[in-house]
Backbone bond lengths (Angstrom), bond angles and torsions (degrees), N, CA, C in turn:
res aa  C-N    CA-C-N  psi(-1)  N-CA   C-N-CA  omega(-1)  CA-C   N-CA-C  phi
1 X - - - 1.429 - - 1.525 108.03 -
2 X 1.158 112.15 139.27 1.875 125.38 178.39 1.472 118.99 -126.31
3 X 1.264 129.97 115.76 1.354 116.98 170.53 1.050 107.16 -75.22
4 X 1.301 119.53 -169.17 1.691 117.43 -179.74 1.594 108.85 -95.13
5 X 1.445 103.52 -57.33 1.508 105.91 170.34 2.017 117.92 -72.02
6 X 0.897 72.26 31.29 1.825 82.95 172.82 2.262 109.50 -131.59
7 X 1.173 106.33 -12.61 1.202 95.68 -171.06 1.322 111.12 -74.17
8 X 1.078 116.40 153.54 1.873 137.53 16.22 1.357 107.87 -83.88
9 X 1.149 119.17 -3.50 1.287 118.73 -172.48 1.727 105.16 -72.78
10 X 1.532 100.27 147.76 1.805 106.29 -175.29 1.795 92.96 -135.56
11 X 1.130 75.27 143.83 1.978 88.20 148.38 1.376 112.14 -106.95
12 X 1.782 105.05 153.69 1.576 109.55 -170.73 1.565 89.59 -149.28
13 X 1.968 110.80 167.25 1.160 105.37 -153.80 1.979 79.09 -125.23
14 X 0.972 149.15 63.42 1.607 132.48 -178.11 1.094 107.61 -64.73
15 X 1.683 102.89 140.62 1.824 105.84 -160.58 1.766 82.34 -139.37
16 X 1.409 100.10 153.56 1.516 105.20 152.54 1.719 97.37 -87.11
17 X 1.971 90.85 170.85 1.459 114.00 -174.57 1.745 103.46 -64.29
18 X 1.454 139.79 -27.88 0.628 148.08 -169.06 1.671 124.20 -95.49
19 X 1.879 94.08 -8.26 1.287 92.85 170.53 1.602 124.86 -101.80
20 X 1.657 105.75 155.37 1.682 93.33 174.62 1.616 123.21 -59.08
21 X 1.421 115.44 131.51 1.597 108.74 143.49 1.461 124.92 -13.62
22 X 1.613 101.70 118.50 1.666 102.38 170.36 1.313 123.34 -78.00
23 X 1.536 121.28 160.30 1.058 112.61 147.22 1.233 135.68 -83.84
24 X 1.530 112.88 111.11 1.810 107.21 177.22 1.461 131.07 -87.26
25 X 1.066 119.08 164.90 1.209 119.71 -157.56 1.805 89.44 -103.50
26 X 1.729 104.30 130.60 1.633 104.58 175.90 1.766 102.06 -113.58
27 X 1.437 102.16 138.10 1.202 122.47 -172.30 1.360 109.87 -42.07
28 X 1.483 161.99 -160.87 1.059 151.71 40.52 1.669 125.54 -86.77
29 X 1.264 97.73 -174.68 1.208 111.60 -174.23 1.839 118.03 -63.61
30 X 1.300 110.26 126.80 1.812 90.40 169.35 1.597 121.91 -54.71
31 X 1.655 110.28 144.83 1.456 130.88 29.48 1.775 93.40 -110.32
32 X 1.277 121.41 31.17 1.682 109.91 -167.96 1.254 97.28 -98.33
33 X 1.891 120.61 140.82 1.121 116.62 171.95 1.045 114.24 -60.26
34 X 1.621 123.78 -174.81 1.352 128.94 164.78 1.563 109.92 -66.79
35 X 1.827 98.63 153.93 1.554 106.82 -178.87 1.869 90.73 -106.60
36 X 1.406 89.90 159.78 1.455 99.58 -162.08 2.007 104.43 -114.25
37 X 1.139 102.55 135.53 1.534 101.57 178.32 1.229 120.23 -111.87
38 X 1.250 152.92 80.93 1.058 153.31 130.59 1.899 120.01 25.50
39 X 1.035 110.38 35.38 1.895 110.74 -159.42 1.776 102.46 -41.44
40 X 2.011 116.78 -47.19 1.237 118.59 -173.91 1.744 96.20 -54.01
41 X 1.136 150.06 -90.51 1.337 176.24 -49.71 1.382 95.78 -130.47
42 X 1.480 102.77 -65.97 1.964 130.06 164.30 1.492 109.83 -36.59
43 X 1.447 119.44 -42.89 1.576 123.30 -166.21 1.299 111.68 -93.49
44 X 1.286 116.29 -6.16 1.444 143.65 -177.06 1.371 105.61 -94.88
45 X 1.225 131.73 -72.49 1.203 140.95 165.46 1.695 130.66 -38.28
46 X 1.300 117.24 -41.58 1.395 131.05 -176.40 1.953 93.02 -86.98
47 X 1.999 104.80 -48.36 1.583 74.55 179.43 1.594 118.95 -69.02
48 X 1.426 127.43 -32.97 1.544 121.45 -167.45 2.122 91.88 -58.33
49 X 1.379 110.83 -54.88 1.465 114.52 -161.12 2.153 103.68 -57.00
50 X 1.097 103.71 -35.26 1.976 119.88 171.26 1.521 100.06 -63.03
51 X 1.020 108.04 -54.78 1.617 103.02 -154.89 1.140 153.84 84.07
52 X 1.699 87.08 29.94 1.451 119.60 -149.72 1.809 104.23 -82.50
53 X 1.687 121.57 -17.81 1.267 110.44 156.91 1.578 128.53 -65.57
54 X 1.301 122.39 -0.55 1.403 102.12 167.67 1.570 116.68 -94.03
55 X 1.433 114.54 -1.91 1.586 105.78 177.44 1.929 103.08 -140.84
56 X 0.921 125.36 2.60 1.143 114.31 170.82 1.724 136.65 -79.91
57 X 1.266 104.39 -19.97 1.049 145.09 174.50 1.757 107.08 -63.32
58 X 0.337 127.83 -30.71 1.969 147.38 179.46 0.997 112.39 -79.17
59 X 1.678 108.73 114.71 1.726 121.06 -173.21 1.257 127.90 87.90
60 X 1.173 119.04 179.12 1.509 109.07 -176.20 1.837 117.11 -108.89
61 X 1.512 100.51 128.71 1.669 99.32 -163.93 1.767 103.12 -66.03
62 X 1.227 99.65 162.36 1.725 116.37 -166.90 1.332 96.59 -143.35
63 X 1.740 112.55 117.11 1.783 111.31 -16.08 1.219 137.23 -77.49
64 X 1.405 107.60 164.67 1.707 91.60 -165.33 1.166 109.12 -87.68
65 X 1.768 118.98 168.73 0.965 123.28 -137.53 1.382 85.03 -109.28
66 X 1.552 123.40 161.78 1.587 146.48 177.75 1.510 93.11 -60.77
67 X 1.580 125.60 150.18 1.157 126.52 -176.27 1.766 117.09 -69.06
68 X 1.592 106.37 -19.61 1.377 102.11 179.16 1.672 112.66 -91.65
69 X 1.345 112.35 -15.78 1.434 119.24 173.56 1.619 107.59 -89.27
70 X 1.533 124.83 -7.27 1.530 105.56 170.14 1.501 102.80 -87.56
71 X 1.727 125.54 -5.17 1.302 134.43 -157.13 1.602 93.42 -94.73
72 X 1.033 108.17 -19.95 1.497 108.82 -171.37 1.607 102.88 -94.33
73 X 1.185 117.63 -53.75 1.225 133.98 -168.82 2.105 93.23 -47.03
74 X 1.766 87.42 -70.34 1.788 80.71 176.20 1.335 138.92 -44.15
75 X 1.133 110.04 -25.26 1.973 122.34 178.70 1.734 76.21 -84.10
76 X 1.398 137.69 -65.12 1.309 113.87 -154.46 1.983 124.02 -55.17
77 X 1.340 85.97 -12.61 1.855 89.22 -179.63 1.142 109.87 -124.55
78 X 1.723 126.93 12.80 0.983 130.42 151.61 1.609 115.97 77.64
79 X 1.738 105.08 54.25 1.213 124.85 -171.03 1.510 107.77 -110.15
């Protein structure tokens, strides 16, 4: 994210694979605070509304994952 009177300068959110989506803060215009986005909530929503658990899940992700993060991943989808 960049304001205008802030560039070049950005804010950034670095997450491990294991962490949730932040919420970022979206600019608007003065005098309104910032509107807030939910990114975890959003990625949740579009996959249940997609339907992306009945075929995404299949095969092995690229790149592959460290042996304790595919261990996690499997308890997380309930393999």
């Amino acid at each position: 994210m960049s304001r205008n009177d802030e560039r070049p300068r950005v804010g950034f959110w670095p997450i491990g694979l294991r962490d949730p989506l932040p919420v970022i803060p979206i600019p608007l215009r003065p005098p309104h605070p910032d509107a807030r986005l939910n990114l975890q909530a959003l990625l949740h929503r579009i996959h249940d509304a997609a339907g992306y658990g009945y075929y995404i899940y299949e095969g092995t992700p690229s790149p592959a994952l460290t042996a304790e993060d595919a261990e996690w991943a499997c308890v997380l989808i309930g393999r």
